[in-house]
N, C-alpha and C positions, 0 to 999 in steps of 0.2 A: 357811617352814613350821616352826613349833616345834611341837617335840616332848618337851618339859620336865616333860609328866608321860608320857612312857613305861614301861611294864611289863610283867613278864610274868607271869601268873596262873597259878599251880598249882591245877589244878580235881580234885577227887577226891568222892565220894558224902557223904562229913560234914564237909569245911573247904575253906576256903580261903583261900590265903596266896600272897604277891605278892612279887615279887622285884625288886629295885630295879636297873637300868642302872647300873653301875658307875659312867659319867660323869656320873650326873646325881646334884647336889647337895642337890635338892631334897628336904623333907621326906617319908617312903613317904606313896605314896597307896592308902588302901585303895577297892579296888570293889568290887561285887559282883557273882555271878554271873547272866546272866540266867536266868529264872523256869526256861527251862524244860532249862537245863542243871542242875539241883537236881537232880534223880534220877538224874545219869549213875552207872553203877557202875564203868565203868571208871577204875581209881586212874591217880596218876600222869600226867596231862595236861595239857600245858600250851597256855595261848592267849596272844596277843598281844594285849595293850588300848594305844590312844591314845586316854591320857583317858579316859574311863569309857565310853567306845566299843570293841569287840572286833574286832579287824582280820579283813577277811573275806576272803575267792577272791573272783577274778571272776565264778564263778557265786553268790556271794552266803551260801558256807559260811562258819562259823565258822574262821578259818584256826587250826589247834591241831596238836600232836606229842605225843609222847610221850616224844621226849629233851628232857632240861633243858637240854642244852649247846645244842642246834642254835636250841629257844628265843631262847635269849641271844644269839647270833648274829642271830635274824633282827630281832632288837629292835634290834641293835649298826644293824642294818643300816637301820632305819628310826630312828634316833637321827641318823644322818651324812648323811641328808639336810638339803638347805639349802634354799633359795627357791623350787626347781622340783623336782619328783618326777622322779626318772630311773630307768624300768624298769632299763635296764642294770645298775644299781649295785643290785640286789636281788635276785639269782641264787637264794638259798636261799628268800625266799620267794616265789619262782616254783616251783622242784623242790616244795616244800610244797602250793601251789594245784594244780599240776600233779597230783599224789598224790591229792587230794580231789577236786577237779573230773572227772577226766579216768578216774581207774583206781578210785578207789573207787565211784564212784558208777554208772560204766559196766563192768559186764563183758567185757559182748562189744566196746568199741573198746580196752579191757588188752590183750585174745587179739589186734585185728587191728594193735595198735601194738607186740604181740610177734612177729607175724606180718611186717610191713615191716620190722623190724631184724634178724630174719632171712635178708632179703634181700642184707642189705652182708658175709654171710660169703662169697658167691660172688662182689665185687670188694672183698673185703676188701685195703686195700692193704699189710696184713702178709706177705700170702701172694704178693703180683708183685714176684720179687726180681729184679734184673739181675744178671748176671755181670759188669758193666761200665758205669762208673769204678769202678777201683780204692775210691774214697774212701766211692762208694756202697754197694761191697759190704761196707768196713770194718763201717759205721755199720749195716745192716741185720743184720750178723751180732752188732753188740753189742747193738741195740735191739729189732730183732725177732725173731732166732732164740729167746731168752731166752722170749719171753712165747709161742711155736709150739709150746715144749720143755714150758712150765706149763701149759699146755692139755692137750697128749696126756697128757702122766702124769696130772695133776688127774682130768681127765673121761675119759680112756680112751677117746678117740675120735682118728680119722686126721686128720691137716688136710695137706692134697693142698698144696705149694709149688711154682709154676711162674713162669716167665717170657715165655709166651703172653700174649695179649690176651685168652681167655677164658677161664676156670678155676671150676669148679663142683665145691664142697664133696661130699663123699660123703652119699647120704640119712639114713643111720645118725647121721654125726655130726651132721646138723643136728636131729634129732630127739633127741638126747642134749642137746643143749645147748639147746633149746627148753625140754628139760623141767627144765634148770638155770633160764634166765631165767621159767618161768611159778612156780619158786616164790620168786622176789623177793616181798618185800613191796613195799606202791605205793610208798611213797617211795624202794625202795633199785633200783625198775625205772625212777621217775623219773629217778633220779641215771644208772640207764645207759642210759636213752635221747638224755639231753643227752651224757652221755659217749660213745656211740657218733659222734651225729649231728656232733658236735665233729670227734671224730678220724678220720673217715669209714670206723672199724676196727670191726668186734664185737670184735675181739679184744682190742685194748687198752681200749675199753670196761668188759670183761668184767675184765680184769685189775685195772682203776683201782675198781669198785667191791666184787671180791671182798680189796683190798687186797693183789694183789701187786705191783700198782704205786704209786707215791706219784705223786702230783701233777705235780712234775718228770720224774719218768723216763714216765708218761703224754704229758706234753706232748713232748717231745725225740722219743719215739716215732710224733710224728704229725707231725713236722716233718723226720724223716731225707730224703723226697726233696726239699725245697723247700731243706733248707741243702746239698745234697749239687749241687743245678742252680747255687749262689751261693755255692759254696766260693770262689771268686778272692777275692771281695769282703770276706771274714771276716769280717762282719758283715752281717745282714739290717736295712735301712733301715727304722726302725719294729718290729721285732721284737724287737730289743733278746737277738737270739740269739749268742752270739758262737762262733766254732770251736772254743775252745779249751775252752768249758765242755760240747760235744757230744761232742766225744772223751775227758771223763773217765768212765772206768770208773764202773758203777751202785754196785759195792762205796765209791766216794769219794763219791757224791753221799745217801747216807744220814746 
């Protein structure tokens, strides 16, 4: 698959001007916008072109943003494709399709897809702490109390901590934090719905796209009970998680 003339289009109501892929050597190619993207008024937009074609969603939308950065990324992202298209390898412009397709264009399946992530605060796995192994309780006190602690003060709601098999959120707090996740814009309830469904947490979720967590201390926190069952092993096979980089303090891994 070449993709040698890749771009990204900055579309706005009176110009337009394209922005060349870093890696690609080739001279700019100018395109133009189609017809009936001419009277958009909202500034500042960008789309993805291969070729003088406009990359679309699966339902057939103009795939477009409004950051330049995430742009250029998703362009990085269809630039390192090779021979065979691999979904995999295009996360960001999936969360983008996802955005357009899925929450912009539908109302009521946004409410019912805020509505099922709702559901993972009543087995959310932040909140079933063990008292036991020791190594388990270490690692949920540095990984998950932290983001239990940013929660209550942030939003000012309870989050009930048990070590039962069943445990159900208080109504008040799920209704607080409802009304935190329905004012996500699409793409940034995109990002925490893969973020949830990943970590099988709202809570680290909710942290990794409000930015108080980074990426790393995200991930490490969705992985404390599976390195904590595979501590002997100090390293998880294929995970590439080692012990010693889980027990460093969040203050060291910044």
């Amino acid at each position: 698959m070449n993709f040698s003339r890749l771009s990204v289009i900055l579309r706005n109501s009176s110009n337009v001007s394209t922005i060349r892929s870093p890696k690609i050597q080739t001279s700019l190619l100018h395109v133009g916008i189609p017809r009936e993207s001419q009277n958009v008024t909202k500034n500042n937009t960008y789309q993805i072109a291969l070729d003088k074609h406009t990359l679309k969603t699966p339902a057939g939308a103009p795939l477009i943003t409004s950051n330049k950065h995430l742009a250029a990324l998703i362009a990085g992202e269809w630039e390192s494709q090779k021979t065979l298209l691999k979904q995999h390898s295009l996360p960001l412009t999936s969360l983008v399709a996802r955005s357009i397709d899925t929450f912009e264009k539908n109302p009521s399946e946004r409410q019912e897809v805020i509505t099922r992530l709702l559901r993972y605060l009543d087995t959310d796995t932040v909140c079933y702490q063990e008292i036991y192994p020791d190594i388990l309780v270490i690692l949920q006190r540095q990984y998950w109390d932290p983001i239990v602690d940013w929660v209550k003060k942030c939003y000012g709601v309870d989050i009930k901590i048990t070590n039962n098999i069943i445990g159900i959120q208080p109504p008040e707090t799920k209704d607080r934090l409802k009304a935190v996740v329905e004012r996500f814009d699409d793409l940034k309830l995109s990002a925490f719905e893969r973020a949830t469904m990943i970590s099988k947490s709202f809570l680290i979720g909710l942290g990794l796209v409000e930015r108080k967590l980074t990426v790393e201390e995200a991930f490490k926190a969705s992985q404390v009970e599976i390195i904590s069952q595979t501590m002997h092993w100090g390293e998880i096979e294929d995970g590439c998680i080692k012990r010693d980089s889980l027990l460093t303090p969040h203050s060291e891994t910044k």
